[in-house]
N, C-alpha and C positions, 0 to 999 in steps of 0.2 A: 709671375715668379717673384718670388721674395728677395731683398739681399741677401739671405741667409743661404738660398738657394742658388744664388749665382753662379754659371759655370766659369766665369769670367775672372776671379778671382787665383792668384798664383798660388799654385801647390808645390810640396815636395816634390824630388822626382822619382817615378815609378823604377824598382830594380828588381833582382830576383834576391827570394829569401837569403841564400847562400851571399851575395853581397852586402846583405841588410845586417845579417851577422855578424862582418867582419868588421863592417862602420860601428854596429853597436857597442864591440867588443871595445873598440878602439875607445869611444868614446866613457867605457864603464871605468876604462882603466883610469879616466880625469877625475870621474864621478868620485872612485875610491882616493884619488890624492886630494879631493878637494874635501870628504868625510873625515881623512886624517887631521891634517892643515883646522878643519872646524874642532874637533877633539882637542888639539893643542891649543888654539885661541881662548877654548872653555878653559881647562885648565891654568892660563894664564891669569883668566876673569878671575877664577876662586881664590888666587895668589895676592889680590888686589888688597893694600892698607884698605883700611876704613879711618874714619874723621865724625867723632861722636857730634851729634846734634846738640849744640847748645838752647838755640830760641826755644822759648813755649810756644809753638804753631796753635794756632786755637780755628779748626774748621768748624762745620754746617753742615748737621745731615736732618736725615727723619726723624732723630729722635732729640735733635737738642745741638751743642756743642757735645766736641770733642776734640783730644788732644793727638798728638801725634802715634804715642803709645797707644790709644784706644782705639786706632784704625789697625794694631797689626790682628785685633779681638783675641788675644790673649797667644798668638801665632810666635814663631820664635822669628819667622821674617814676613819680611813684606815689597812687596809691587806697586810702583804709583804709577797708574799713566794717564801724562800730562795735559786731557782733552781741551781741547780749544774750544771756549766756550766766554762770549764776553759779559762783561756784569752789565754795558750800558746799551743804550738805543745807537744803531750805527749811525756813523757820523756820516755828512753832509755827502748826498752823492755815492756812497753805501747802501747797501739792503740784504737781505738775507743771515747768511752763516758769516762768521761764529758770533751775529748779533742779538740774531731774534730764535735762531736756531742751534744745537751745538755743528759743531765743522763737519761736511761728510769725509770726511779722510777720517777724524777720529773715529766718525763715526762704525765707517767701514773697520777699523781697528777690532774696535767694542766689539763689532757683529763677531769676528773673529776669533774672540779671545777663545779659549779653550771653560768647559763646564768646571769651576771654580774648585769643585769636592777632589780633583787628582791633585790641584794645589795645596789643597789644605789636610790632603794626606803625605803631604811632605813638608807638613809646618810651615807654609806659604801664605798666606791673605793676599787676593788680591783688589784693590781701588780705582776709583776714576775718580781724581781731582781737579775740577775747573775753579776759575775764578768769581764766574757767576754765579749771583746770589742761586739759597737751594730755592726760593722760591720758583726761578729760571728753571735750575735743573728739571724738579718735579716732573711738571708737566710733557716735559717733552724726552725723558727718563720714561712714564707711562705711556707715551705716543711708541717709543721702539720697543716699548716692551722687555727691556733689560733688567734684571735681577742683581747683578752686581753690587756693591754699594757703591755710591758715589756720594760724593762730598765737594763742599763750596769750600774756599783758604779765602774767598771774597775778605778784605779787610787786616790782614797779615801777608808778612813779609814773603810767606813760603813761594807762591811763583818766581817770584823777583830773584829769591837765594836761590834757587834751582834753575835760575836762566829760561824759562820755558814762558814768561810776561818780559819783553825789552820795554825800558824806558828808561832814559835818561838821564831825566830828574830822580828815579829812584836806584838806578844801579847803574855803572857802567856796562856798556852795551857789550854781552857776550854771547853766542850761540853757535852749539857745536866745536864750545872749546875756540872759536876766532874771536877777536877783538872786534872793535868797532872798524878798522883799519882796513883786515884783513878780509871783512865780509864787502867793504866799500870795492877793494881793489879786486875784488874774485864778482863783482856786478850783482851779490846778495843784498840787495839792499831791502829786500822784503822780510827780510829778519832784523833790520833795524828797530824796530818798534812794532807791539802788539803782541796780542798772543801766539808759541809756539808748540809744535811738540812734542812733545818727548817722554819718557820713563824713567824711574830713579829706583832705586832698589838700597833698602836700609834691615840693619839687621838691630835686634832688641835683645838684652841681657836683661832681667827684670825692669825696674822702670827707665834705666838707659836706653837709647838709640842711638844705630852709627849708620850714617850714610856711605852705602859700599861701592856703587856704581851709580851713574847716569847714561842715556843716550838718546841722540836726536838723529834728524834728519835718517837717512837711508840706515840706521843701525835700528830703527824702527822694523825694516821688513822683517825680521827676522822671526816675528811671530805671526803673519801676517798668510793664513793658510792658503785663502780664496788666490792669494797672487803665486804661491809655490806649487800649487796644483795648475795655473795657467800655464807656468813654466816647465810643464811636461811635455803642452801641447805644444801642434805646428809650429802656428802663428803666437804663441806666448803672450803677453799683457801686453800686446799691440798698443805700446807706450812707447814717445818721441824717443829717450835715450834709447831702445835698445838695439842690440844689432841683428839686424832682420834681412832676411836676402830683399832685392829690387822687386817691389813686386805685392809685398805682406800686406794686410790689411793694416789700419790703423784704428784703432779705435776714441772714443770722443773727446776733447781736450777735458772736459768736467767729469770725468770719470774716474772713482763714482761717486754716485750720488745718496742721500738718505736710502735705505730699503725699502720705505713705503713711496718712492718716488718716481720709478721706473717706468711707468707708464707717462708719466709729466714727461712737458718741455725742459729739456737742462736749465740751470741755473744760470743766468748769467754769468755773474761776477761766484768764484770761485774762490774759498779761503786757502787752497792748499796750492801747492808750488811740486813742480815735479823738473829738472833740469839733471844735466849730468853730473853736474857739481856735488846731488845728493845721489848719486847711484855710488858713493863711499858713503861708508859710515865715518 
């Protein structure tokens, strides 16, 4: 018998329809205060100043350079998100993502995203910006089979000004809106330095652009299907933070992993971070 087949595993408890009903009821009514409460938060998003873009960002795709305006492809907005992807050979005692491979968190992102054409039937572009050269990207872009565009900033400031690359020496250390301070004393200290990720959202007026929004850490799930559809079921994304009766299954700390991976040994060493600290946005 399989794990999967396990009778040994904790389940819901058995009731009859008529009480199944009442719980359900009970719980639609949160469902509707938590769809309103979403409704209102959106509305606030759209309420948001913008802050036009001064630098000339100069990326790296397939066909050349290009500027920041030439990623939204003539779109009135645009999507950036932030894949963890590094330009160099992992350093000492290192191997894998986000060095030689891009990060499977992005990864599973990407898998994610929605088919691009209901985007840009609402004047949408959406991107994958890493900092790895395209030559990096290419290949392993063709390996998941992703359509998207994606683009290198390898060599400009654009990670660094959008907080999603820490380093030191070129920016003071910010992510998710905390200082260097504040991520030391909350025990983040894996956001001190390296690549992070995140999304940004910038709107275009002819050859102007204005950066509208940003957001990291847990304000990422939000478009994140594979894990909203978990969270229908029993056992939910049988993940450390969440709240699960005694009993739940759990599932793998490296999870997940590349798509074409699933069959492999997990990865060791893991680029993404999962704690309760990021179950806010």
């Amino acid at each position: 018998m399989s794990a999967h087949e396990s009778t040994n595993i904790a389940r819901p408890r058995v009731t009859t329809c008529e009480e199944w009903l009442v719980a359900r009821k009970e719980l639609l009514a949160l469902e509707k205060e938590h769809t309103r409460r979403r409704d209102a938060l959106n509305a606030a998003r759209r309420r948001l100043p913008m802050v036009r873009v001064e630098k000339p960002y100069v990326f790296e795709g397939p066909a050349g350079h290009a500027s920041l305006v030439e990623l939204f492809e003539g779109r009135r907005q645009l999507i950036v998100y932030h894949f963890m992807f590094e330009p160099d050979a992992p350093p000492p005692g290192k191997s894998g993502a986000p060095w030689v491979e891009g990060c499977p968190g992005c990864s599973f992102a990407a898998d994610d995203f929605p088919d691009p054409v209901h985007l840009r039937a609402r004047d949408t572009n959406l991107v994958l910006v890493s900092r790895a050269r395209w030559s990096k990207i290419a290949p392993f872009k063709q390996r998941m089979g992703w359509t998207l565009p994606w683009y290198s900033s390898y060599g400009s400031d654009f990670n660094y000004d959008f907080h999603v690359t820490t380093d030191e020496s070129k920016r003071p250390v910010e992510y998710n809106f905390k200082d260097k301070a504040t991520l030391e004393r909350e025990g983040l200290t894996y956001h001190l330095s390296g690549e992070q990720p995140g999304l940004s959202v910038f709107l275009r007026d002819g050859e102007r652009t204005y950066h509208t929004y940003s957001t990291y850490g847990r304000g990422l799930d939000w478009f994140l299907g594979t894990n909203h559809l978990l969270d229908l079921t029993p056992y939910g994304r049988q993940e450390a933070f969440e709240d699960s009766p005694p009993g739940w299954p759990r599932g793998s700390e490296s999870w997940p992993l590349h798509h074409d991976k699933y069959t492999e040994p997990a990865a060791a060493d893991s680029c993404c971070h999962q704690t309760e600290e990021e179950a806010t946005p």
